[in-house]
C-alpha positions in Angstrom: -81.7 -151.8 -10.8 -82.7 -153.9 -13.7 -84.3 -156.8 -13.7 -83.6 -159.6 -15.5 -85.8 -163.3 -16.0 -83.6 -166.4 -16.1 -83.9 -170.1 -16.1 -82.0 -172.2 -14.2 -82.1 -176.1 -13.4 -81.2 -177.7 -10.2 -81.3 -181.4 -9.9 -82.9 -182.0 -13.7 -85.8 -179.6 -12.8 -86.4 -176.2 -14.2 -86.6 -173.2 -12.5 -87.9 -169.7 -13.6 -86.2 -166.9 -11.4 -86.5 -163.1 -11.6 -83.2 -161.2 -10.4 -81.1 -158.3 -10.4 -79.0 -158.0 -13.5 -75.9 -158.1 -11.1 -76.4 -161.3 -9.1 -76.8 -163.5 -12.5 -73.4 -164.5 -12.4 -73.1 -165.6 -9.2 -76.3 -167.2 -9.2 -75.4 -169.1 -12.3 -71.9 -169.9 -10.8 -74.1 -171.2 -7.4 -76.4 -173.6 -9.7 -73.6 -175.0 -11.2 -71.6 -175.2 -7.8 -74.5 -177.1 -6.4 -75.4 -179.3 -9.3 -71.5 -180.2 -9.6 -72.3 -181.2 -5.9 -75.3 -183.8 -6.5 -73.5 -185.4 -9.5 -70.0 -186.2 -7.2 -73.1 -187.0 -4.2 -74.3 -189.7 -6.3 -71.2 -191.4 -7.7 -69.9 -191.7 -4.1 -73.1 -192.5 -2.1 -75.7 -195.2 -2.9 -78.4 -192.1 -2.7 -81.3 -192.3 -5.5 -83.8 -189.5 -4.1 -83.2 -186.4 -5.7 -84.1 -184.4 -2.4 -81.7 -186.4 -0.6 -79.3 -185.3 -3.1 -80.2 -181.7 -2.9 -80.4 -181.6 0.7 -76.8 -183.0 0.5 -75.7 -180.8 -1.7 -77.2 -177.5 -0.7 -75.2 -178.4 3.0 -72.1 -179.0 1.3 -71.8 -175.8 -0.5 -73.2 -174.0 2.4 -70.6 -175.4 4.8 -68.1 -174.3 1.9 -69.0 -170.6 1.3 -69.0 -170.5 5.0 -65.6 -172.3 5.6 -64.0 -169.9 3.4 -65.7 -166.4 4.6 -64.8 -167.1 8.3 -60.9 -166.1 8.0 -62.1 -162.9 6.1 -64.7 -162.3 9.0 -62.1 -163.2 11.6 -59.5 -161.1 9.7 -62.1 -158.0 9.9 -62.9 -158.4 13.6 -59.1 -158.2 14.1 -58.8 -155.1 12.5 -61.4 -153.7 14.5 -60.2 -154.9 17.6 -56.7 -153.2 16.7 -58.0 -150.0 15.7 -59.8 -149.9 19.2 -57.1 -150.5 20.9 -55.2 -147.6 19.2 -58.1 -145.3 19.9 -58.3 -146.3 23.3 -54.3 -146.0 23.7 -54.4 -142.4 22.3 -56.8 -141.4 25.0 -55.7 -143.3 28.5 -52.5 -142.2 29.7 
């Protein structure tokens, strides 16, 4: 796999990251998901700190990307729950 050396900021500071090639865009995509995050953070909230902020942030798109992989998770234990059931079906009388 090939490497690749980015640089990405998250709350005004700059980080230097080393990654696969592949995961660039969705690391790129999660930076700017979570900076998007701090800037609503701080219009709505009277927080200054810029770890508060990131704290925030960080749990809010957390609680999102995990909000919105649970159906396909419960969606995927269904399927193998049914296809149990037919094996099971097939071999009790």
């Amino acid at each position: 796999m090939e490497e690749r050396s980015i640089r990405i900021e998250l709350a005004g500071r700059a980080y230097p990251l080393t990654i696969q090639a592949a995961e660039e865009e969705n690391v790129r995509r999660a930076v700017d998901e979570i900076n998007e995050s701090i800037a609503r953070l701080k219009a709505q909230y009277p927080l200054t700190d810029k770890q508060d902020l990131l704290a925030m942030a960080s749990l809010e798109v957390t609680v999102r990307a995990l909000n919105s992989a649970a159906p396909q998770h419960k969606a995927n234990a269904e399927a193998a729950l049914s296809a149990m059931e037919r094996m099971l079906a097939e071999v009790l009388p």
